[in-house]
Each structure stands twice: as structure tokens, then as C-alpha cells.
C-alpha positions as CSV (number, residue, x, y, z in Angstrom):
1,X,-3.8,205.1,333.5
2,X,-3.4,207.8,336.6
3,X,-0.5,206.9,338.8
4,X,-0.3,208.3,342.1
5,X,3.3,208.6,343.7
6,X,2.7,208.4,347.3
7,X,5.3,210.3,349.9
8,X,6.1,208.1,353.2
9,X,7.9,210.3,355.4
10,X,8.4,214.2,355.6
11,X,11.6,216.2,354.0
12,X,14.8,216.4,356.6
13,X,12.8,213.5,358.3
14,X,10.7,214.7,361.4
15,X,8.5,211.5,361.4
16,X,7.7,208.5,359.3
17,X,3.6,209.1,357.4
18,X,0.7,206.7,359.4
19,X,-0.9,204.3,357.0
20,X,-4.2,206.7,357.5
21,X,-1.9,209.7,355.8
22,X,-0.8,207.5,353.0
23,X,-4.1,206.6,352.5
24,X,-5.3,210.6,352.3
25,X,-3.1,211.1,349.6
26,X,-4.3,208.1,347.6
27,X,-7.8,209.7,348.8
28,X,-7.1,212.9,347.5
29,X,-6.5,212.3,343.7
30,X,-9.4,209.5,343.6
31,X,-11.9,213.0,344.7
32,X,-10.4,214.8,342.5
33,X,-10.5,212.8,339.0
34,X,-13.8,211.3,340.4
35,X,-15.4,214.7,338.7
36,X,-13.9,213.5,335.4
37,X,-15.2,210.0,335.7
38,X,-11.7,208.4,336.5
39,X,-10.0,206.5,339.2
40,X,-6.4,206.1,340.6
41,X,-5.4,202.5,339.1
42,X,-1.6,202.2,340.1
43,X,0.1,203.7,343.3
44,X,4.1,203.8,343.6
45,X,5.4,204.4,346.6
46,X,8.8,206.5,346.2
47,X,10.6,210.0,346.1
48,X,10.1,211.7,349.2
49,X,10.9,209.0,352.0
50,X,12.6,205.7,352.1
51,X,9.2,203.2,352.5
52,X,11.2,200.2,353.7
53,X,12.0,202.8,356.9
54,X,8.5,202.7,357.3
55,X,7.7,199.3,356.5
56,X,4.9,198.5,358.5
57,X,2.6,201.5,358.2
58,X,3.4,201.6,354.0
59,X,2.2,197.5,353.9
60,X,-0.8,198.8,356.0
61,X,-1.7,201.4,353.5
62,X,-1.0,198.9,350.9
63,X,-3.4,196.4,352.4
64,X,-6.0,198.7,352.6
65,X,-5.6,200.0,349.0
66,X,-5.7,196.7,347.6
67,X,-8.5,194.9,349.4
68,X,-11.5,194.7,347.7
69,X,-14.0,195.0,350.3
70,X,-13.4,198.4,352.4
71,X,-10.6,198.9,350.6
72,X,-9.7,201.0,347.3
73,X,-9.7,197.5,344.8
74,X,-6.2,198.4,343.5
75,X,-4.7,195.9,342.0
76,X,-1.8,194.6,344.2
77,X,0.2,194.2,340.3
78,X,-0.8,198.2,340.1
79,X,1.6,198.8,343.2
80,X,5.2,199.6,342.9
81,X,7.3,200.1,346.3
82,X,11.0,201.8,344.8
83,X,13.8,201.4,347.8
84,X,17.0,202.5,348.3
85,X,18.4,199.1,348.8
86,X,17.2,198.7,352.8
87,X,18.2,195.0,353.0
88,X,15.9,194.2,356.0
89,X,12.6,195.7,353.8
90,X,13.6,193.6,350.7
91,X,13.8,191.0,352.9
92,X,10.6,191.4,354.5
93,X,8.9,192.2,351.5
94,X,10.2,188.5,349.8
95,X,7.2,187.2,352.7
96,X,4.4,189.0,351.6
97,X,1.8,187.2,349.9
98,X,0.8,190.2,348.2
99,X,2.5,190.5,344.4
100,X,3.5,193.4,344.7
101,X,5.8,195.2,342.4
102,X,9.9,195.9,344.2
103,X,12.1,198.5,341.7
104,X,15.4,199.3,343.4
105,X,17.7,202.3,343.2
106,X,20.8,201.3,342.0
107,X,22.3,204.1,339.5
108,X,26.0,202.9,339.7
109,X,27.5,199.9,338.7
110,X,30.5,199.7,341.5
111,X,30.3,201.0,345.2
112,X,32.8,203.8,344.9
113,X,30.8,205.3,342.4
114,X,27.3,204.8,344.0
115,X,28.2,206.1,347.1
116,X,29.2,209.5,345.8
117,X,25.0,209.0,344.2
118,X,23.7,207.0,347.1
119,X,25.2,207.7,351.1
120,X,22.8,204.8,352.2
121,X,25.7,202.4,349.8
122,X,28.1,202.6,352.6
123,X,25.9,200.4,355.0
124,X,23.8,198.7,351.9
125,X,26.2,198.2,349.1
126,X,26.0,196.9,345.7
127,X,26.8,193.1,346.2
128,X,24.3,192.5,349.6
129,X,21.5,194.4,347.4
130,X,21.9,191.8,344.6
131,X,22.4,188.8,347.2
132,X,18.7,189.9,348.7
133,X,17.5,190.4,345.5
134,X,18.3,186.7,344.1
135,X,16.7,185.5,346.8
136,X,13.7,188.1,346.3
137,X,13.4,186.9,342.5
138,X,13.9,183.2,343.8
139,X,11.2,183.1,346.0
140,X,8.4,184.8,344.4
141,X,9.4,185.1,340.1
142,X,8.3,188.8,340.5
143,X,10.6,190.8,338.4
144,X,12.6,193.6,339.1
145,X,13.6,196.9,338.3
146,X,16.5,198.2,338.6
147,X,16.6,202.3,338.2
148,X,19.5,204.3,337.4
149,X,19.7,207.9,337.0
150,X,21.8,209.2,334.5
151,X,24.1,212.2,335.4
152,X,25.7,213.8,333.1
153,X,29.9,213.2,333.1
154,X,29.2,210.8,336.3
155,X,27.8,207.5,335.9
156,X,26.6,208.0,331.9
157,X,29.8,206.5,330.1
158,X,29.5,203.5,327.8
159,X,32.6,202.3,330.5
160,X,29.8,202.2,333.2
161,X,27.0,200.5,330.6
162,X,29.3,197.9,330.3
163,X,29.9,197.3,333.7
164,X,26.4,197.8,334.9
165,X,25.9,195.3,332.5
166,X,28.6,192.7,333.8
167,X,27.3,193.0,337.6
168,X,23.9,192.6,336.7
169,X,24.6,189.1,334.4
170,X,26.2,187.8,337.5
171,X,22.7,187.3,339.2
172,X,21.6,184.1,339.1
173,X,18.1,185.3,338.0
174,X,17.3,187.2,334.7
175,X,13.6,188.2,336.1
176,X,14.8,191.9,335.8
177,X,15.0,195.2,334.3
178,X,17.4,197.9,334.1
179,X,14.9,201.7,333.7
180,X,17.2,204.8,333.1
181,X,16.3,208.1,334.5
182,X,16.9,211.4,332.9
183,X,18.5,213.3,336.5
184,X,16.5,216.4,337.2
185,X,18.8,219.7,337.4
186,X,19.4,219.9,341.0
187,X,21.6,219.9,343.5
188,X,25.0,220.6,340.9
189,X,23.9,217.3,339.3
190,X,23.1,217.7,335.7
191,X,21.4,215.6,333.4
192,X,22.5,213.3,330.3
193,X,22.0,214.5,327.1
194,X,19.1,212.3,325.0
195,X,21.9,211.4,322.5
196,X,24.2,210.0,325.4
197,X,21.1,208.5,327.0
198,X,20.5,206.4,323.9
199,X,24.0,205.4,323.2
200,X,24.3,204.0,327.2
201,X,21.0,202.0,326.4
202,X,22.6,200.7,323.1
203,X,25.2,199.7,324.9
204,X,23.0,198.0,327.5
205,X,20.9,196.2,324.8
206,X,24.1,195.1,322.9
207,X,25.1,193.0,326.0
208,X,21.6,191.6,326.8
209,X,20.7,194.0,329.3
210,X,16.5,194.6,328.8
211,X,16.4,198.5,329.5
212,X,13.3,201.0,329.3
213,X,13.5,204.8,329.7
214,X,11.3,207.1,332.0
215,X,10.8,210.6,331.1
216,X,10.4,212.9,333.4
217,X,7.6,215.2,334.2
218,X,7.1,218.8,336.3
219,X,11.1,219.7,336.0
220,X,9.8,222.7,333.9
221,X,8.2,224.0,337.6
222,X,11.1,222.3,339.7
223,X,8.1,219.5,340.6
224,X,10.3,216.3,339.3
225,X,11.4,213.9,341.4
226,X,14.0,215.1,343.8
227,X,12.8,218.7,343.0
228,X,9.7,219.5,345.2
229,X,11.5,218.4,348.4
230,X,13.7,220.8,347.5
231,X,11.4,223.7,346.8
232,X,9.0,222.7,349.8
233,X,11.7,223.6,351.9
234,X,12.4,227.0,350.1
235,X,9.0,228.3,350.1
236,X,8.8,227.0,354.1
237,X,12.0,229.4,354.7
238,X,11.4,232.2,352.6
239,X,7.4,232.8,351.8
């Protein structure tokens, strides 16, 4: 499987990506692993620009990498758009024939504590995301995934596991997910240890909370997620 992650919008926004620049990126990768006889065969669109800020030009490039025709034959199932929580783009996205794959940002189980993780909580919080997502999960029995990043001494305690897991049994619909993210050192936020990882996902599991875990790749060359903004901007200003 080769997964493209596919950038929407520029670092300390200056404008929002064209579907054609999408596209190039998506282009890129399917040259490049062409000369090892593979092929990109899922796209998520996440971690360096919000894509429901950008909605129309990121369901453009989506359109154009699923269709089969004089497209790139991706399989609309093998797309994954992650948001913040933009109300108006879940929304929006609840219309679309396409079945696309929605996983949400949530990484706190209350708003106090999200909004110290997540600024954009203060206009979208916790209970309107979940709203729009019942109806999301209503309308078109695509599941969900809900991600949270786990930060060490922050939002890791087996407290917040069993809260998560409260507010997310309150949703009418069970056609969801719960992935847990190892943070990547950066910005004063440090990651969970595996062993507290594991406990917060037995904890999770014990209260009939489905839960996988992602590991995370590149944090070795500060290339994680969250990371490469970060050192884009360094090497801009200094090299």
C-alpha cells in the first residue's frame, strides 16, 4: 500500500492549494514509484492545511483522482479527508455522493482541555462536532475516526480515557473509531510513553471503545506530522 498525505494550503497560510497543485503532488509520487512498478492507491488529505477551508478545490482534486476515465482510478474508499472539526465542511461533505473516508481531530474529551490542543475548539467545540457527525454517520453509514494525540502529562490519563469514552457512547451512532497518535516532540509538547499509551487504550477497550494505534514515521529527521511545517519554515529563515 503507498499512501500519499496530500498538503492543502501553505504554512502561516498565504493561500489555499488549486485542485491542479493537489493533483501535482499526487502526480509526483505516482512518477516516482512508477520506476519500481508501483502506484499510489490511497490519498489522505491532512497535516499541513485545514481541507474543509478549502473545500471546493480539495473535492475537485478528489474528483479527479477518483474518476476512472482521465482521472487517477483511486478508489473513492482509498481517500481519507482528516479535519479539524470545520462544521460547515462536515456538513458539506454528508452531500457527497462520493464514499469517501471523514477522520476528525478530536484529542480531548472536554472543551477546556481541547482548546489548550486545538484553538479552532473555541468556535467548533466538542458537542456541535459530535451533533454534525451523528448526522454525518446517519446519513451515509460511513464510519468515523476519531484521532487523538496523546501528550504526555496532558490529555493521556486513564481520567481522560474514561471520559473520552463517556462522550463518545453518547452518540447515537456506534459507526466509529477512536485512532491514538503518539505526539511528535515539538513545540514543548512531548509524547506518551508506549506503556501509558497502552494502558489509555486498555482503558478505552474496557469500556467498549474500538481504538487502533498509528505510529509514527520521519520524527527521527523532524519530518512527522506537525514537524516539517515547522522545519520548512526554519530552513526558509535561516539557509
Amino acid at each position: 500500500m503507498n499512501c500519499i498525505f496530500c498538503a492543502t494550503g501553505e504554512t502561516g497560510f498565504k493561500k489555499n492549494l488549486t485542485s491542479s497543485e493537489i493533483i501535482q503532488q499526487v502526480l509526483f509520487f505516482t512518477r516516482l514509484l512508477k520506476k519500481d512498478n508501483q502506484r499510489v492507491d490511497n490519498v489522505v488529505f491532512m497535516g499541513m492545511g485545514e481541507p474543509f477551508l478549502n473545500y471546493e478545490n480539495v473535492m475537485e482534486a478528489i474528483k479527479m483522482l477518483n474518476n476512472q476515465k482521465w482521472g487517477m482510478s483511486i478508489g473513492s474508499r482509498h481517500i481519507s479527508v482528516s479535519t479539524v472539526g470545520i462544521i460547515e465542511g462536515i456538513k458539506k461533505m454528508t452531500r457527497e455522493p462520493l464514499q469517501l473516508n471523514l477522520a476528525i481531530s478530536l484529542h480531548a474529551p472536554n472543551n477546556e482541555l481541547r482548546s489548550k490542543i486545538v484553538p479552532a475548539n473555541k468556535k467548533y467545540p466538542i458537542e456541535k462536532i459530535l451533533e454534525a457527525t451523528d448526522k454525518y454517520l446517519e446519513s451515509t453509514g460511513r464510519k468515523v475516526m476519531f484521532e487523538y494525540i496523546m501528550i504526555k502529562d496532558l490529555n493521556d490519563s486513564e481520567e481522560c480515557a474514561k471520559e473520552l469514552a463517556g462522550l463518545l457512547k453518547k452518540m447515537k451512532s456506534r459507526l466509529w473509531f477512536v485512532n491514538l497518535i503518539p505526539c511528535n516532540d515539538n513545540a514543548g509538547f512531548k509524547p506518551s510513553s508506549p506503556e501509558q499509551i497502552i494502558k489509555f487504550r486498555k482503558t478505552l477497550e474496557n469500556l467498549g471503545v474500538m481504538s487502533t494505534q498509528r505510529y509514527s514515521f520521519g520524527d527521527d529527521i523532524k519530518a512527522a506530522c506537525g514537524q516539517l511545517a515547522l522545519r520548512a519554515q526554519f530552513e526558509h529563515y535561516y539557509y
